[in-house]
C-alpha positions as CSV (number, residue, x, y, z in Angstrom):
1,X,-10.5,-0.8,3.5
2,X,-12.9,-3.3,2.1
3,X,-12.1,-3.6,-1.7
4,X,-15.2,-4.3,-4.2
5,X,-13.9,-6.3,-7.7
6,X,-17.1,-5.2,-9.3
7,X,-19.2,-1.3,-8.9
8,X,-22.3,-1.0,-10.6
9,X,-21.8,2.6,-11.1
10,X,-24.4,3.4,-13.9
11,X,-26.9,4.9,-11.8
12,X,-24.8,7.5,-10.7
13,X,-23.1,8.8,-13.7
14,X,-26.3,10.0,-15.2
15,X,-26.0,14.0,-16.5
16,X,-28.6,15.0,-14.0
17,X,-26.7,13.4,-11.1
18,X,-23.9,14.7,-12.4
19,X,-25.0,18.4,-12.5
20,X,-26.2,18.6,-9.3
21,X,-23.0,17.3,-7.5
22,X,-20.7,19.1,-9.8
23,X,-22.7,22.4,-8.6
24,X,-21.7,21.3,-4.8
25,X,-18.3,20.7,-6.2
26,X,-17.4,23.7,-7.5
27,X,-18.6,25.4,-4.6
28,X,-16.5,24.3,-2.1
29,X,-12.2,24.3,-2.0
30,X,-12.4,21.1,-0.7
31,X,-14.3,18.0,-1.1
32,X,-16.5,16.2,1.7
33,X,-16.0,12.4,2.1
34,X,-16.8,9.6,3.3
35,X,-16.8,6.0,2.7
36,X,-18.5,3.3,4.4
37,X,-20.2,5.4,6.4
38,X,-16.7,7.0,7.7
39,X,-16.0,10.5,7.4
40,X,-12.6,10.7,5.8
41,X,-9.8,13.5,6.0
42,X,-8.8,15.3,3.1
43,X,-5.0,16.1,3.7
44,X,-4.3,17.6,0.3
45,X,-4.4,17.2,-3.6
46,X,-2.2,15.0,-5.1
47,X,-2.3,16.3,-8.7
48,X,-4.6,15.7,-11.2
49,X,-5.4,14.8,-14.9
50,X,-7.5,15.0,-18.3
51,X,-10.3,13.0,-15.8
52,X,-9.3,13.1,-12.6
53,X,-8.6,15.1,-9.4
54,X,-6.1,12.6,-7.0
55,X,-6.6,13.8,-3.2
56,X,-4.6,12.5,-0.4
57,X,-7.3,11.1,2.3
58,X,-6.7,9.8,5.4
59,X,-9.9,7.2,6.9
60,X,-9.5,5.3,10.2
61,X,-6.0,5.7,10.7
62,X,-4.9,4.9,7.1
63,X,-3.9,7.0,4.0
64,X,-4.8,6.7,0.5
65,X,-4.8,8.4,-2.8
66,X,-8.3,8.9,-4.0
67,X,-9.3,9.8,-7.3
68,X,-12.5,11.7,-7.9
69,X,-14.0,13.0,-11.3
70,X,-12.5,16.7,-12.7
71,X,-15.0,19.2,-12.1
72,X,-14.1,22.5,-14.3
73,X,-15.8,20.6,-17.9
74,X,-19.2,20.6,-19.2
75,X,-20.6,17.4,-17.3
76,X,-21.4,15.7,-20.9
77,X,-17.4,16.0,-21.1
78,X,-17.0,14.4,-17.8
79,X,-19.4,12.2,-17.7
80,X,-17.4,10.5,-20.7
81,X,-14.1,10.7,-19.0
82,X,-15.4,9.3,-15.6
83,X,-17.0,6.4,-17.3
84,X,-13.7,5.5,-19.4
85,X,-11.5,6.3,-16.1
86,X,-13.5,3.4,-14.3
87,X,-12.5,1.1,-16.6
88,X,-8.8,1.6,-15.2
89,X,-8.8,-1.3,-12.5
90,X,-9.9,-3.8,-14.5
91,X,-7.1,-2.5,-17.0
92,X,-4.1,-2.2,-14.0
93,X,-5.4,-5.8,-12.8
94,X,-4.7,-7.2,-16.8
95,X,-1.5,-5.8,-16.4
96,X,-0.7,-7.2,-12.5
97,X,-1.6,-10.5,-13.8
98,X,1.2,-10.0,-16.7
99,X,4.0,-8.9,-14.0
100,X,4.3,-5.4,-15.2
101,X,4.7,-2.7,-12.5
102,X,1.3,-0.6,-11.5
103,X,-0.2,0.1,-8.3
104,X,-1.1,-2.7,-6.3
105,X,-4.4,-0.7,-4.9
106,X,-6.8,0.6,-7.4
107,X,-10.5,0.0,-7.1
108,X,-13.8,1.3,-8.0
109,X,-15.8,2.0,-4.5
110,X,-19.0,4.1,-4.3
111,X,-18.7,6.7,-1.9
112,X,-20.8,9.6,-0.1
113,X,-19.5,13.3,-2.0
114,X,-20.7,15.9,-0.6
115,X,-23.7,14.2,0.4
116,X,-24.3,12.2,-3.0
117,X,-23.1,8.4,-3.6
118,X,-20.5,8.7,-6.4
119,X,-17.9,6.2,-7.9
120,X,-14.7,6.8,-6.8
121,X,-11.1,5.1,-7.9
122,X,-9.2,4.2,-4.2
123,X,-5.4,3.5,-4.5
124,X,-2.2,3.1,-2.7
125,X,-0.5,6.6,-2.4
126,X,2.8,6.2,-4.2
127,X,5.0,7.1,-0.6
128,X,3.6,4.2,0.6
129,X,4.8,2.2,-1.7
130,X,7.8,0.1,-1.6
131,X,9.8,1.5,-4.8
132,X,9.8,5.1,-5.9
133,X,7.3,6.2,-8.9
134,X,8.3,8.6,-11.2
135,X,5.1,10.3,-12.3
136,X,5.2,12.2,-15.5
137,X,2.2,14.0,-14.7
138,X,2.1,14.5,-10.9
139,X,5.8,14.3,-10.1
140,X,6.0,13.6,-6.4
141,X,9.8,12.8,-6.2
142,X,12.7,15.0,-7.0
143,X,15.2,12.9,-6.4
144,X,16.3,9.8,-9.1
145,X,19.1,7.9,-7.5
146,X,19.5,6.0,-11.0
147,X,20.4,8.9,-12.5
148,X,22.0,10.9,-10.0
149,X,23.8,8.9,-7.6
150,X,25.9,7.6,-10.4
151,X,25.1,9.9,-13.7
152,X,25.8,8.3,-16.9
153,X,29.0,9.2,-18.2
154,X,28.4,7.7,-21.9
155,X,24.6,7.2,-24.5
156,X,25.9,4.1,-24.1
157,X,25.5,3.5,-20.1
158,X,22.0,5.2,-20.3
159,X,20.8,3.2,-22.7
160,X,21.9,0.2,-20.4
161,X,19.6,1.1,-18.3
162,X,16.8,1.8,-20.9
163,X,17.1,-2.0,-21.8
164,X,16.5,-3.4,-18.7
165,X,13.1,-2.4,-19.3
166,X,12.6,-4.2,-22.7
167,X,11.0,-6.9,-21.4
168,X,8.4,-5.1,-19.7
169,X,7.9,-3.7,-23.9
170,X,7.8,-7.1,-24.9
171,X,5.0,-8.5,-22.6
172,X,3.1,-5.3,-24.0
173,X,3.4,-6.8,-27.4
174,X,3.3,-10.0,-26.9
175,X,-0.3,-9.5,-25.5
176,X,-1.0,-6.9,-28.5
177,X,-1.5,-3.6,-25.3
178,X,-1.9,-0.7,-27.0
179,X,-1.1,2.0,-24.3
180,X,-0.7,5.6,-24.5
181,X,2.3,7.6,-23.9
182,X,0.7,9.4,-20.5
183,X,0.3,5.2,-18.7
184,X,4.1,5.1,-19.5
185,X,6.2,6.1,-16.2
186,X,9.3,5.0,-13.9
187,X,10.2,3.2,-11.0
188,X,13.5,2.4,-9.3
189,X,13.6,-0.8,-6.3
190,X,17.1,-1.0,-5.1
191,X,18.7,0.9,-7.7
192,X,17.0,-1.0,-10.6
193,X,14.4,0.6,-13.3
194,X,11.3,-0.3,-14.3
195,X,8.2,0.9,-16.2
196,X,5.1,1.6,-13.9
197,X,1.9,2.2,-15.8
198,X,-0.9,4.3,-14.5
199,X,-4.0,6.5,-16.3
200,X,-4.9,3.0,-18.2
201,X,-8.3,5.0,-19.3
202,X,-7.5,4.7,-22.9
203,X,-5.3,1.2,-22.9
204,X,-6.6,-1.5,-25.5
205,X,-5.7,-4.9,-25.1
206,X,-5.6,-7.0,-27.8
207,X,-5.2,-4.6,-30.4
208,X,-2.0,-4.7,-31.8
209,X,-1.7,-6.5,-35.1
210,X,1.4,-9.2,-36.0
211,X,2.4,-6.7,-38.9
212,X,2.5,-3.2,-36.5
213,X,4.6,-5.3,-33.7
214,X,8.2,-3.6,-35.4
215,X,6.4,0.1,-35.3
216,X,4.7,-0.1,-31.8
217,X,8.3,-1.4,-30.5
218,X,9.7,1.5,-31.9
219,X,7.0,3.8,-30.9
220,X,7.6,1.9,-26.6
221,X,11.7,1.8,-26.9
222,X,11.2,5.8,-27.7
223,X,8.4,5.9,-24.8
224,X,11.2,3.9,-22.2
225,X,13.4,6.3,-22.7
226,X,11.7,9.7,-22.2
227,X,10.6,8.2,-18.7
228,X,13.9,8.1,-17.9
229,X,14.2,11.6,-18.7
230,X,11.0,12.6,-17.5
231,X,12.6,11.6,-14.2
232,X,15.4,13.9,-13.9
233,X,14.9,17.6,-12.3
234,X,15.7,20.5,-15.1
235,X,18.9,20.8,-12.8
236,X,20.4,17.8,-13.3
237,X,19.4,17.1,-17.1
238,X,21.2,20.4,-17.5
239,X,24.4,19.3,-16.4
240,X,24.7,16.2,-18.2
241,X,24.7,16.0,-21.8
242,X,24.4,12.8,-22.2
243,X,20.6,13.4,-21.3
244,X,20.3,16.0,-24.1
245,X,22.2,13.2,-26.1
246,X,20.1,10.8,-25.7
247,X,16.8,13.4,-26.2
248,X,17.8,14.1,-29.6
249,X,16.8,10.6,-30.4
250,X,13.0,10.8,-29.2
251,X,10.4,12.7,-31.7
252,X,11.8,11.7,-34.9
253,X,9.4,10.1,-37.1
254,X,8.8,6.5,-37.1
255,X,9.3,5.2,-40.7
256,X,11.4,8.0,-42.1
257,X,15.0,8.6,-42.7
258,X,14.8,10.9,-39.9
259,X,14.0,7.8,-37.3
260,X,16.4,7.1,-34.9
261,X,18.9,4.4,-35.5
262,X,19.6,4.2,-31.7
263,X,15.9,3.4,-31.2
264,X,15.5,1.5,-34.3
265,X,18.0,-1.4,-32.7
266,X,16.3,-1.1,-29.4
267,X,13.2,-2.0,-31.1
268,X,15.0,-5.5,-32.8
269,X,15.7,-6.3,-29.3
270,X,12.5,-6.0,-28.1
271,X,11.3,-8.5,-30.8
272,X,13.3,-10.9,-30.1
273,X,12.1,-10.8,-26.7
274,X,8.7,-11.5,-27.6
């Protein structure tokens, strides 16, 4: 697949484009693709988002998740979301060039939809991948072996593994990321945890000030740990209490006497990081 850095993608996101393709869309099950001038495969839906519908496609020989614009909003609506959603490789290639985890595929291309050039977002499916993603929003794995293989048997092992991902929470800060709670995932390589961001749409870099660095650690530590949770199947959070254990600590208000203590000490740690 031949990767473009840059997509001037203006001239197709005007509302009369728009409205005219989103009339094809919505009339057929499945999209028609092709890129390059190759007709591609559309094996099935991946999931999908506030933006974006994720299709698995398969184009000479090769598979890839591609991610087109929702189609069941007013096209004023989507033409908003589209436009911040390309944004997103520019924002996962910020965060590559820090180390943190994200997908090491995602590009703007222009492609042919059902019979119109539109901008599309081509990535690396996350099977393909060499660690397992834990996607809070389009949960393609059932099975953590971080948390099942060997369960936690105390808060304290489970928070163990929440700070091995601190450092990932101080690179965020130390580059003043704000990121929002749906770019906050989990990955495991060889048995290890780490964050993995994805849906960067609404990520600001550079926009944390000195001052809010205590709060926004609080605000990531509590972040870390519900991806741990949002890994586990209702089955297995259900037999371990230690998982409800540690989910009494997320959702108390930062700032209050009602904020966690747990989280409040995971937050220290993560400035002393940065």
């Amino acid at each position: 697949m031949n990767k473009k850095e840059e997509v001037n993608y203006t001239h197709y996101l005007s509302e009369s484009e728009l409205k005219k393709l989103l009339k094809k869309l919505r009339a057929s099950k499945v999209p028609a693709i092709s890129i390059n001038g190759s007709q591609a495969e559309v094996i099935k839906g991946l999931g999908s988002g506030r933006a974006k519908n994720v299709y698995d496609i398969k184009i000479l020989d090769k598979h890839y998740a591609l991610a087109i614009c929702v189609h069941t909003k007013h096209e004023s609506v989507i033409l908003k979301l589209w436009s911040l959603a390309l944004q997103e490789p520019k924002k996962t290639h910020q965060l590559r060039s820090l180390g943190l985890s994200v997908n090491p595929l995602v590009e703007a291309i222009i492609i042919d939809l059902d019979g119109q050039p539109f901008p599309a977002i081509i990535m690396q499916r996350y099977e393909d991948l060499d660690f397992l993603v834990f996607d809070k929003r389009n949960r393609n794995q059932d099975f953590n072996p971080l948390l099942t293989q060997t369960e936690p048997t105390s808060l304290k092992e489970f928070i163990d593994l929440v700070r091995i991902m601190l450092p990932d929470l101080a690179t965020l800060l130390r580059n003043r990321i704000k990121i929002g709670s749906d770019s906050f995932n989990l990955s495991v390589k060889n048995k290890s945890p780490r964050l993995f961001f994805t849906d960067l749409e609404n990520m600001m870099p550079s926009t944390i000030a000195v001052d809010d660095f205590s709060f926004y650690a609080y605000l990531y530590a509590e972040r870390t740990i519900e991806s741990l949770l949002d890994s586990l199947t209702d089955e297995v959070y259900d037999r371990n209490p230690i998982f409800k254990e540690a989910d009494k600590h997320v959702g108390k208000a930062i700032g209050t006497n009602d904020e966690s203590m747990l989280i409040r000490e995971l937050a220290k740690e993560v400035i002393n990081l940065i």
